[in-house]
C-alpha positions, 0 to 999 in steps of 0.5 A: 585386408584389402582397400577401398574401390579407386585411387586417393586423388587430391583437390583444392580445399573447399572453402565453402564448407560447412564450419558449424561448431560441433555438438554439445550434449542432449538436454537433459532432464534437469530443467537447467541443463535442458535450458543450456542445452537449448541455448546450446542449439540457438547458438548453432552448438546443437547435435549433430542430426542423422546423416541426410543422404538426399537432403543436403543444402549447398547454400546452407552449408555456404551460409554456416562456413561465411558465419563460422568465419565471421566468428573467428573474425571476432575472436581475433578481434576481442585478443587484439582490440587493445580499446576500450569505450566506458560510459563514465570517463571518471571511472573508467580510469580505476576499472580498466587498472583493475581490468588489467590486473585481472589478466595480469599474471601473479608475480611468482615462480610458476610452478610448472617451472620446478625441476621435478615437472622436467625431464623424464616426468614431463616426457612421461605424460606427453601422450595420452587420452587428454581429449576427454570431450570425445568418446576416444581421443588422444594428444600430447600435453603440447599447445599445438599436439598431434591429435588423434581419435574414433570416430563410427556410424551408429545406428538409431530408429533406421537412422545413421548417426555419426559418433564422436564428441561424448554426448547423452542423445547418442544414447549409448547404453555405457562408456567409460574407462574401466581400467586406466592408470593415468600414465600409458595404460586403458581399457574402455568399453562402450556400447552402441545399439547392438555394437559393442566397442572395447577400446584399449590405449597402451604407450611406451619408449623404447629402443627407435622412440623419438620424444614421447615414446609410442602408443598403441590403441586396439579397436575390437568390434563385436556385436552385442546382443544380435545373432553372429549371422545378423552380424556377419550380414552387416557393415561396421563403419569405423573412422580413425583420424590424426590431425596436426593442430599446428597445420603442418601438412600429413602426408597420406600412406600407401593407397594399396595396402598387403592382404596381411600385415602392417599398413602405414596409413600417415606419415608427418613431421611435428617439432617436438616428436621428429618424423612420425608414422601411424600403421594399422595391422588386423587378421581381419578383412577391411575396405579402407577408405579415406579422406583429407582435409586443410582444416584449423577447426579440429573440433568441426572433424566430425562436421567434415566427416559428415559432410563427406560422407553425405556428399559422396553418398549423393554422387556415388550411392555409397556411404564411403569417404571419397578417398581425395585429399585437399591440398596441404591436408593437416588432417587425415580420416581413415574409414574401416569398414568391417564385418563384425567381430574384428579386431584392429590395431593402430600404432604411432611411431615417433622418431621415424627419421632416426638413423635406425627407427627399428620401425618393423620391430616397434610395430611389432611390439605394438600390434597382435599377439605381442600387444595383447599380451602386454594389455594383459600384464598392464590390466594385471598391473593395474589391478595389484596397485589399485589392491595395494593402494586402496586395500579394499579387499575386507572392506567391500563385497567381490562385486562392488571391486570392479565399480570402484576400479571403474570410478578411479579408471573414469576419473584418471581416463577423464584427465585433460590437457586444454590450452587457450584464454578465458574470456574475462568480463568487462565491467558493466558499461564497458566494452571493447571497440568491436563491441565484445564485453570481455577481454583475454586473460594470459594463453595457458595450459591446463592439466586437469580432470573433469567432472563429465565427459559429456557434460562437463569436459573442462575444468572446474575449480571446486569440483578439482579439489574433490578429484585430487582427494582421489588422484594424489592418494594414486599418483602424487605427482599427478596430482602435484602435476594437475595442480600446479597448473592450476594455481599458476592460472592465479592472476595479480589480484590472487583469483582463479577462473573458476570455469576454464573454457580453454580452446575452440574443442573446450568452447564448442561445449559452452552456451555462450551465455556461460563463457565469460568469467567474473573477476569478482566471483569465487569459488570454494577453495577445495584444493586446500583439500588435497594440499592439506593430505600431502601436508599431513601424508609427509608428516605420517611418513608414507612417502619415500624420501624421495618422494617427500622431498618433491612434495616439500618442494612443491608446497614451499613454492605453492605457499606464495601462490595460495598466500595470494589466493587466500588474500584474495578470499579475505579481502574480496569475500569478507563480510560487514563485520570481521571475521564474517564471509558471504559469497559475493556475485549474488543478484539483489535485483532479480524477480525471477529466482524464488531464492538469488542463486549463489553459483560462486558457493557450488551450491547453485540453487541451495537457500540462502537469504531471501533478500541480499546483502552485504550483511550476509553471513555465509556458514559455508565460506567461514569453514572454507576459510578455515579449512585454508588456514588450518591449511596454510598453519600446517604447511609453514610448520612443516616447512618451518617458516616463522615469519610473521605472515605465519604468525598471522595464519596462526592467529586467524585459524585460532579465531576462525575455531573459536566455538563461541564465536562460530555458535554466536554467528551460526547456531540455531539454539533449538535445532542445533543446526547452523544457518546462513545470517541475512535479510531474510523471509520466509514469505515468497513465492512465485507467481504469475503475472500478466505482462500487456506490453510484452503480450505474455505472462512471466513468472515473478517472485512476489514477497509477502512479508518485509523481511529482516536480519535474522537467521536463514532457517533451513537445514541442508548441507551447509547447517553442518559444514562445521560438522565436516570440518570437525570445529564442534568439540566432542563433548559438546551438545551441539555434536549430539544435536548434529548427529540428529539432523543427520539421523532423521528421515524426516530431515536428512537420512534416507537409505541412498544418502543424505539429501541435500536438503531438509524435507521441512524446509519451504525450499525443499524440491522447489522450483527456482524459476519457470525453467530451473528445477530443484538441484541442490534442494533434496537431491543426494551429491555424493561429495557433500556426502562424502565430507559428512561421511569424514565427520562421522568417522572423525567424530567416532574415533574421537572420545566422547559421549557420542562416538558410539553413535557416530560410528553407527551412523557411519557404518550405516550411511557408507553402506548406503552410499556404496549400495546405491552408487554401485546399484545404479552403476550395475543397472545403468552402466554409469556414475551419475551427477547425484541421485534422486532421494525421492526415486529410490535413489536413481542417479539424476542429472548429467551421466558419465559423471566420473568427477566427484561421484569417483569419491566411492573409491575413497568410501570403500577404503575408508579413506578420509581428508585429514581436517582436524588439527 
């Protein structure tokens, strides 16, 4: 191994450096998210472009690091404001009280405060790959972490790009984790036009290790698909760097590394952790360059690395860091440059500066042949649990094995840890001095999974309570851990943001038009998914006692957080007449939507009444609300609380199931479907018009017939939540009517899956707007399919005159289902956002989707939510 060309000098920061946010995905070719997308590069979140040698702008560098400061000029400004300006001083008063509600924190017992989130649980999930935005990336579950990662140049059409942030417009051929167990173990592979990347994460404490413990990360390089002599001829640049959030100045290693051996790269000091250092060890030949950086914006180090290199480029002809450090550098880039194949290790010791680090043997333990025969074992490990867990063997055939330990690894490798403030709407007509129209919510964490690493890399609350279907059945205390952080984000009034954007690397990812959160909008409440298994797993007895009593624990102390969290449902979503919910938030006023879009439902896109109003009524949200109830029954009984608030829960639920009521509210009688109720017609359009004033034409919706209450007739997913939730009797005819919605190829069925929605519906893949295709109006999503996949196996171990055919449904529909996902995954490399009913069932939408598609693993085992009382 030898070092790079000249010695590491030091030099003041370069204040007038580029600052620029850092990229966000490619568009995709979902119209929606082309439109973000685009939104994304107005607002300077675009990607990254090609490495420009010679066509670098001193002054546009200078421009974007002035603007990049104004804009944390703003931010300081909106947490610090305190006044707000309101155009209705009579109102004012009552909205700032509700405003100020809405960052108040519930008054309870925080969750993440009970004894089993403590001690040995807490130190135990300190480190690991909690940065799921970058292809690999590695924290500590800490406000203010140590933060550590890779980075490589990538080569596309002759052009150098730098890899970092998870992107599609890398176009990478695969990445994804295809083991990992959520706790000090992974193994992810990606590849990069002719380079093949496995990346291997491994953590421990042991005898030496400070708090944390240690952790491994093995880069093995090999090229893919060239001949070795091409290989052998090219260099492959690779980047590895540890940053300190807090600021706190890294101190760089020795610059003349030994032929053989380990190398100590960095040594630091963090509060938590003591004394640390960060050592490389390799067999192969390297030439190291590095570079440092005073920097607040860890999520603009691969603008730094860029600039850098560009730079450095121009003065020096080579494409090399320019081995100088800033002065106070807090963050530290370590360029490797290889010959393919190459094998390297890097390790980070804690407790350095104890009495007796044991540092030689500790590196030892974490690099080489020990460190690959540990990877083994832990592979090996891995493997038996998800056998154990899962019992898949007899179920699913040999090759479909490895995709669903792909999924769970995806998901369990795609777990963050994110800290920051939602940015709270003000209401209209209301805004701060400077001019911002929202306010903080309270500085919290958030433990969570994330539906894409690419796409989606923070966390959603509908999307959570699918992955905690998969994760609790893993790891329960995992998934007490994830959820517990997210029911202590409750604020006084009961509500949840729905979307956590938390922290400048969470914000960079975000068009701004969708960063602020509405206090008024909901979500579907889909942790009550996972609440209600744990529930129902204790009372089946398959947990120990042990660990039954955490999860009683957990439940006795979530109960007042989800009472304010069901209040806040039943009291802000409740329709006209009791016992009638609508999801709120919808656009009464707009032209532009064929059909108000109801993101607050998950649906997005999917139909509901033409024209809204608070006579809605919404099929969907009533089930929800009876999933929680159902949920809140079966937690006081367990705990046997018998106050009157259960009592209340008791009767609600038994008015929520009441059959006669559901049919009179939702049914259509003559296709046994159920239906949305509202002002509604089926006689719009979009059209275009020509605007003279503005010199353009616009696309507008144009009604041709008044309409009126009456139900919304399209049959799609929401026509059989009472068929997942299992309300329909199994004797009914309503049930024999359902399963023939559900069989009909004409409908639903097709051989990938259940299409979202009918085929005879007059919504059925059309647009929404000039610039929102179809995305729940026919397309398969594999959660909705997975609820209706419950149902039929509820209704086919039920008696009843139709069990029979819900079995064969079932067979059919799972077989289907883990045919294309697999199919897709084996041809694509990844797991997609949903799959295209019109396209042999291509997966569509935003890839590395490892969120709800991860769903698979509970398809294959067989495994479902325990809903029916």
């Amino acid at each position: 191994m030898t070092g790079g060309s000249g010695g590491t000098t030091r030099r003041p920061s370069a204040a007038s450096r580029s600052r620029g946010a850092p990229s966000s995905s490619a568009p995709d070719p979902d119209a929606r998210r082309a439109a973000a997308a685009a939104a994304a590069r107005r607002s300077g979140r675009g990607d990254h472009g090609p490495l420009r040698v010679m066509a670098v702008s001193a002054r546009t560098l200078l421009l974007l690091g002035i603007a990049s400061v104004a804009l944390l000029s703003v931010a300081f400004l909106a947490y610090t404001g305190g006044w707000w300006q309101a155009e209705a001083e009579s109102e004012g008063a009552a909205a700032l009280r509700r405003m100020a509600r809405s960052v108040t924190p519930l008054d309870a017992p925080r969750m993440m405060d009970l004894p089993q989130f403590q001690g040995d649980h807490k130190e135990s999930l300190y480190w690991g790959t909690y940065r799921p935005n970058v292809y690999l990336g590695i924290r500590a579950r800490t406000p203010l972490s140590l933060i550590a990662g890779l980075m490589w140049i990538g080569v596309k059409n002759g052009q150098y790009f730098i890899r970092h942030v998870c992107q599609d417009s890398d176009e990478l051929s695969k990445y994804g984790w295809a083991d990992h167990n959520g706790r000090d173990y992974g193994r992810q592979e990606l590849t990069d036009h002719g380079l093949h990347l496995t990346t291997s994460f491994l953590k421990e404490k042991g005898d030496g290790s400070g708090y944390g413990g240690d952790w491994a990360v093995r880069l093995d390089a090999k090229n893919e698909g060239s001949s070795l002599s091409e290989a052998q001829e090219s260099t492959t640049h690779l980047f590895f760097y540890i940053a300190d959030e807090a600021g706190k100045l890294i101190t760089m290693g020795s610059h003349e590394p030994p032929s053989r051996g380990p190398v100590l790269l960095a040594s630091g000091s963090h509060e938590e952790i003591g004394d640390w250092e960060l050592y490389l060890r390799s067999e192969d030949n390297l030439e190291i360059h590095r570079a440092g950086f005073q920097t607040i914006s860890m999520h603009n180090l691969s603008d730094l690395v860029q600039h850098a290199l560009v730079t450095n480029a121009r003065q020096s002809g080579n494409l090399n860091l320019p081995d100088m450090t800033e002065d106070s550098s807090n963050a530290m880039i370590y360029q490797v440059s290889i010959k393919l194949p190459a094998k390297i290790d890097m390790v980070f010791l804690s407790g350095a500066g104890s009495k007796n680090p044991m540092t030689a043997e500790r590196v030892n333990r974490l690099t080489g042949p020990m460190l690959s025969t540990r990877l083994e074992s832990k592979q090996k490990d891995f493997e038996e649990r998800y056998d154990q867990i899962f019992n898949v063997n007899n179920k699913i055939v040999s090759k479909e094995l490895s995709v669903g330990r792909a999924a769970l690894s995806s998901l369990l490798g795609g777990i963050g840890y994110f800290y920051g403030q939602s940015k709270i709407a003000l209401p209209k007509g209301f805004s701060q001095k400077n001019g911002d129209k929202y306010i903080p919510y309270w500085p919290a964490a958030l433990y969570t999974a994330v539906p894409s690493r690419s796409f989606f890399p923070r966390g959603f609350l509908w999307d959570e309570g699918f992955h905690q279907l998969v994760i609790w059945r893993w790891d329960a205390h995992i998934s007490m851990d994830i959820i517990g952080h997210w029911l202590d984000l409750i604020n006084a009034d009961g509500w949840i943001p729905r979307e956590q954007i938390l922290g400048a690397e969470a914000l960079s990812k975000v068009p701004e038009e969708f960063v602020l959160q509405y206090p008024s909008n909901g979500n579907p409440p889909t942790l009550f998914l996972a609440l209600r298994d744990l529930a129902s797993a204790i009372h089946a007895h398959q947990f120990s006692d042990e660990e039954a009593e955490k999860i009683s624990t957990f439940l006795k102390r979530a109960y007042v957080r989800l009472n304010s969290w069901f209040q806040w449902f039943n009291s802000t979503q409740s329709g006209k007449y009791e016992g009638t919910f609508f999801w709120h938030g919808r656009d009464n006023m707009t032209t532009r939507e064929l059909n108000p879009k109801t993101l607050t439902s998950g649906l997005d896109d999917y139909p509901r009444a033409s024209h809204p109003n608070d006579e809605e009524r919404h099929v969907d949200l009533r089930c929800w609300m009876l999933l929680a109830t159902n949920c809140m029954r079966s937690i006081a009984g367990f705990l046997k609380m018998d106050s009157s608030l259960e009592k209340d829960y008791y009767k609600l639920s038994d008015q929520l199931s009441d059959f006669e009521t559901l049919n009179k509210m939702h049914l259509d009688d003559k296709t046994g479907a159920y239906f949305d109720f509202g002002n509604h017609t089926e006689k719009v359009r979009l059209r275009w018009y020509e605007n003279r004033e503005a010199m353009k034409r616009e696309l507008l919706r144009e009604t041709l017939e008044a309409p009126h209450l009456q139900l919304v007739p399209h049959v799609g997913y929401v026509s059989l939540f009472p068929f997942m939730m299992g309300a329909i009797p199994p004797e009914s005819w309503v049930l024999e009517k359902q399963l023939d919605l559900i069989s009909n190829s004409s409908v639903l069925w097709t051989d990938y899956g259940l299409r979202s929605l009918s085929r005879t519906s007059s919504m059925y893949m059309k647009r929404n707007t000039e610039h929102d295709a179809p995305y729940w109006r026919g397309a398969i999503w594999i959660n909705m399919n997975y609820m209706i996949l419950s149902g039929l196996h509820h209704y086919a171990h039920e008696d009843g005159p139709y069990s029979v055919r819900a079995g064969e449904l079932y067979d059919e529909l799972r077989s289907n289902l883990i045919r294309n996902i697999v199919g897709n995954y084996q041809e694509t490399g990844f797991f997609w956002e949903n799959y295209d009913q019109k396209n042999k069932g291509k997966g569509k939408g935003a890839r590395s989707f490892t969120g709800w598609t991860s769903l698979v693993v509970l398809i294959m085992a067989e495994s479902y939510p325990s809903l029916h009382r």
